[in-house]
C-alpha positions as CSV (number, residue, x, y, z in Angstrom):
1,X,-0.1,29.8,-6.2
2,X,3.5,29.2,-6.2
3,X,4.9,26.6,-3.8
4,X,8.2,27.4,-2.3
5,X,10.3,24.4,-2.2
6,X,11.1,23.1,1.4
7,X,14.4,23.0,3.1
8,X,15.9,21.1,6.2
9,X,17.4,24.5,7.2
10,X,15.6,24.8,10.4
11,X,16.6,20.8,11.7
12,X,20.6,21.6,10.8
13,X,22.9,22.8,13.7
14,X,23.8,26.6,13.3
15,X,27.6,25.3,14.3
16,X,28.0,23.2,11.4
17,X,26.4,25.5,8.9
18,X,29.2,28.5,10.3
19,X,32.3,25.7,10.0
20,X,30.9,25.2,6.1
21,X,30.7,29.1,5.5
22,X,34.5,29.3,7.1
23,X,36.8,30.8,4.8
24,X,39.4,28.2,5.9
25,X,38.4,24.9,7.5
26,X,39.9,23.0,10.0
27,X,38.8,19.3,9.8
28,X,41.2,18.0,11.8
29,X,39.6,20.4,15.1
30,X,36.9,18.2,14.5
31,X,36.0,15.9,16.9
32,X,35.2,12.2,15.3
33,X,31.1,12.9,16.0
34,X,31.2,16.6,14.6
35,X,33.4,15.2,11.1
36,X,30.8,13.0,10.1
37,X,28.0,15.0,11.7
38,X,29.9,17.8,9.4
39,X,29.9,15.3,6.1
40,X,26.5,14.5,6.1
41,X,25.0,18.3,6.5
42,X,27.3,19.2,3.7
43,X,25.7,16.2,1.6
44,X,22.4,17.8,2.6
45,X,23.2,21.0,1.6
46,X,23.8,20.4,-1.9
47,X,20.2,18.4,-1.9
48,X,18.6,21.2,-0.3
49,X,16.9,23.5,-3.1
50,X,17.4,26.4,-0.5
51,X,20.4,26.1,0.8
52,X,22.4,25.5,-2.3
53,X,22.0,28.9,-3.5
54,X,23.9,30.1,-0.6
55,X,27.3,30.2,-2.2
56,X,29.7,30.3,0.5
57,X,27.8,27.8,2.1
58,X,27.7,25.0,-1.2
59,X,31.4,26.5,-1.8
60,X,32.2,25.2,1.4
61,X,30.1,22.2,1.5
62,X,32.1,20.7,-1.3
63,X,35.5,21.9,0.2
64,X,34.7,20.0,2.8
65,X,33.9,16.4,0.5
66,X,36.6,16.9,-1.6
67,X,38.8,17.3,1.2
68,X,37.9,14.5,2.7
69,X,38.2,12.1,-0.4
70,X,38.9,9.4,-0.8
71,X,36.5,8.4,1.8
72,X,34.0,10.6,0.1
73,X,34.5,8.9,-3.5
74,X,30.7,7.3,-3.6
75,X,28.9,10.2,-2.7
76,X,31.0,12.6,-5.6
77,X,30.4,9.6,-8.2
78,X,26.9,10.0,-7.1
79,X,26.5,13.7,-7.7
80,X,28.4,13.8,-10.4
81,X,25.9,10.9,-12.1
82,X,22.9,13.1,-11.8
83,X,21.2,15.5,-14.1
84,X,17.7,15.2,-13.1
85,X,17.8,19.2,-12.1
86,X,19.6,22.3,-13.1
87,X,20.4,22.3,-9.5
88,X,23.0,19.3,-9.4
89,X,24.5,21.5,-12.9
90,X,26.2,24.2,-9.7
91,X,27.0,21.1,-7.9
92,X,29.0,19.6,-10.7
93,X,30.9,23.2,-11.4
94,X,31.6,23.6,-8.1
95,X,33.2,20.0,-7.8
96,X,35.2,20.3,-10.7
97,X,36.4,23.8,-9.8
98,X,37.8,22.1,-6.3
99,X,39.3,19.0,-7.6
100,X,43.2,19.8,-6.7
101,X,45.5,17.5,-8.5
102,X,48.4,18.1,-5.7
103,X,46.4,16.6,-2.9
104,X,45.0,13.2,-4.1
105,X,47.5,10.2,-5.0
106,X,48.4,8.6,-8.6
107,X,45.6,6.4,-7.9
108,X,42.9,8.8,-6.3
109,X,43.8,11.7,-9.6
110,X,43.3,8.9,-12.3
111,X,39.6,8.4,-10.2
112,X,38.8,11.8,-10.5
113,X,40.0,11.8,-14.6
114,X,37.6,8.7,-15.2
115,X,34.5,10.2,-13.6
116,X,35.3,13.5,-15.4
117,X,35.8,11.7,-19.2
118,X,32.4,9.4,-18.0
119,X,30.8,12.9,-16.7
120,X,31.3,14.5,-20.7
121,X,30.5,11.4,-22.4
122,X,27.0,11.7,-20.3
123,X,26.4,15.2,-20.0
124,X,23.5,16.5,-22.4
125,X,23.1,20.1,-20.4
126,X,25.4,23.2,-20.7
127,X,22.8,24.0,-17.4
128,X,25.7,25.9,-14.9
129,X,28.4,25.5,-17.0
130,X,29.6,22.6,-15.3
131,X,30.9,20.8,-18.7
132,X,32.6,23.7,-20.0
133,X,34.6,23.5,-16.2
134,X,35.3,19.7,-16.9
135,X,36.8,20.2,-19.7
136,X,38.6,23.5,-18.0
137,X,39.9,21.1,-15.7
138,X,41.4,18.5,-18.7
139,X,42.7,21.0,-20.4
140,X,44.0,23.7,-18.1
141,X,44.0,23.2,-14.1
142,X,44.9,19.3,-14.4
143,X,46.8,19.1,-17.6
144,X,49.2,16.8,-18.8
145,X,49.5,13.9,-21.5
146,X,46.5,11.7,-19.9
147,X,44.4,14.8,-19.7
148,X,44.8,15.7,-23.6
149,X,43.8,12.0,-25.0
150,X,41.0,12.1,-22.8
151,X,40.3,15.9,-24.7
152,X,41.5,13.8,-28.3
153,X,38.8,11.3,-27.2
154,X,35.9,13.5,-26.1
155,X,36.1,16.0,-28.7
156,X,34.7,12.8,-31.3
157,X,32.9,10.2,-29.2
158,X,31.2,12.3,-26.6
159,X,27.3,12.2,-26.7
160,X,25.5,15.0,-26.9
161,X,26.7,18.8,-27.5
162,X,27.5,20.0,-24.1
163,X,29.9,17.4,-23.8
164,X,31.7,17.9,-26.8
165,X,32.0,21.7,-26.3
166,X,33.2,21.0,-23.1
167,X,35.8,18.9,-24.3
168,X,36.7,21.1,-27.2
169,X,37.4,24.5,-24.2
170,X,39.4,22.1,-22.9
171,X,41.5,21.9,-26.1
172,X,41.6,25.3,-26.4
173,X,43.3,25.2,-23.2
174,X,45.7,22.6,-23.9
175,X,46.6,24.2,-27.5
176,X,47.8,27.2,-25.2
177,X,50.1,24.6,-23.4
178,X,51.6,21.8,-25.7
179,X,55.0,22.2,-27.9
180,X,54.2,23.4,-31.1
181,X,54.5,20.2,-33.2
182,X,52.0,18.9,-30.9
183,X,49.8,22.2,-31.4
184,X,50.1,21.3,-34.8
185,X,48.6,17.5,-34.8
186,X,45.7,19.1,-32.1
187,X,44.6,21.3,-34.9
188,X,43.9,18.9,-37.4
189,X,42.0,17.3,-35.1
190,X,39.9,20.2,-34.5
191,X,39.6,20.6,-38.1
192,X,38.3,17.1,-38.2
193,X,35.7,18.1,-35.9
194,X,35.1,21.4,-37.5
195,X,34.6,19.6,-40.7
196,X,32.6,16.3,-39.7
197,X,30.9,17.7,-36.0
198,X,27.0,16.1,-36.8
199,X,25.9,19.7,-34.6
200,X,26.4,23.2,-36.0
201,X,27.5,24.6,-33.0
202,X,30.2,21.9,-32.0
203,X,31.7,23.0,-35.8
204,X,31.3,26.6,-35.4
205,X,33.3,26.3,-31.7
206,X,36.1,24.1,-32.8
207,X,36.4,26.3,-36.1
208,X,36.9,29.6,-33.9
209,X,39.6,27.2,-32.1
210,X,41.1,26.5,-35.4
211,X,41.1,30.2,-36.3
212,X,42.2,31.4,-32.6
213,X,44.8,29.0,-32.3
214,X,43.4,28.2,-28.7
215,X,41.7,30.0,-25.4
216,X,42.3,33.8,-26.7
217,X,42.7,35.0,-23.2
218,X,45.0,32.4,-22.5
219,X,47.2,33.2,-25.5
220,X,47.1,36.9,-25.0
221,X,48.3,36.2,-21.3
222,X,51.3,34.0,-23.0
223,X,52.0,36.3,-25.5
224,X,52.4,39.7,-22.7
225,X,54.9,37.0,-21.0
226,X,56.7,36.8,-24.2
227,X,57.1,40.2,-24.9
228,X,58.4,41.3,-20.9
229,X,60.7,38.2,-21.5
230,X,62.4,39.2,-24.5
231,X,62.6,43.2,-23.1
232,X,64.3,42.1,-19.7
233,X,66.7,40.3,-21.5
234,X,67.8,43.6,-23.6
């Protein structure tokens, strides 16, 4: 007989678990008892086996920490450390996929780019694709000079495969982006890779990223932008 696994569902307030589901959340309506009543239900939501397969409530559980960073720093470098379940893998996705660059300072945004290079270098799971969002975020969301050495870094030295695919959609990415003599060193690179990769399927990816010239969806997107350009100005 199968056990189901337990959840705290039942000992969490229903008011906290409708301000999580909220489409748009208002912290600062919060008194200072219900904000860090509020923090540590959404911490035990995304431990909860149950309740984290509620989407709109993990969606807004991790709205709500990443909002509230930088004061919530050790408890994302603490989720974002652990792979001991597929579970924490739709944890991490979710995380990367509400990191906003705009809202954190220099300081707080270089943070969030060491824990994401530390998170590929670790990762050994493509479990919820929560690498191939990392490196989404380097190379896309979040990009910029810093974000494409850390891509240049990862693509080589990262350890296992999920991290170095990761890092290689992010160069996909990135190729879509960068000036074409810098397209042109990123290549080679990718060649490199293509050529030298000790897995199959890291060589196989960054080949299709030599031969596609970057994210295909991406370039088409650029390409359609080109074309509406060049006909308004006729």
């Amino acid at each position: 007989m199968t056990r189901r696994p337990k959840s705290v569902r039942r000992t969490l307030p229903e008011w906290a678990l409708s301000f999580l589901r909220a489409d748009q959340q208002k912290a600062q309506r919060l008194t200072s008892s219900q904000h860090a009543k509020v923090k540590n239900i959404a911490i035990s939501v995304l431990s909860d086996p149950v309740l984290v397969r509620d989407e709109p409530l993990r969606f807004g559980a991790v709205q709500f920490l990443v909002d509230m960073l930088p004061a919530t720093f050790p408890y994302v470098e603490k989720k974002l450390s652990n792979f001991s379940s597929p579970l924490w893998y739709e944890n991490h996705f979710t995380l990367f996929s509400f990191f906003d660059r705009s809202d954190l300072s220099v300081a707080h945004q270089k943070r969030i780019l060491e824990l994401t290079e530390t998170y590929l270098n670790r990762v050994a799971s493509q479990a919820g694709f929560a690498a191939w969002k990392a490196g989404d975020m380097l190379g896309d969301e979040w990009f910029a000079p810093e974000t494409v050495e850390i891509l240049e870094r990862l693509i080589f030295s990262a350890r296992y495969v999920a991290g170095r695919l990761g890092a290689i959609h992010g160069m996909q990415h990135a190729l879509n982006i960068v000036p074409p003599s810098e397209e042109k060193r990123l290549l080679a690179l990718m060649r490199k890779v293509a050529k030298e990769d000790r897995s199959a399927e890291v060589r196989d990816y960054a080949n299709y990223t030599v031969e596609s010239g970057g994210c295909y969806t991406r370039r088409r997107e650029r390409k359609q932008r080109e074309i509406k350009k060049r006909a308004s100005r006729r």
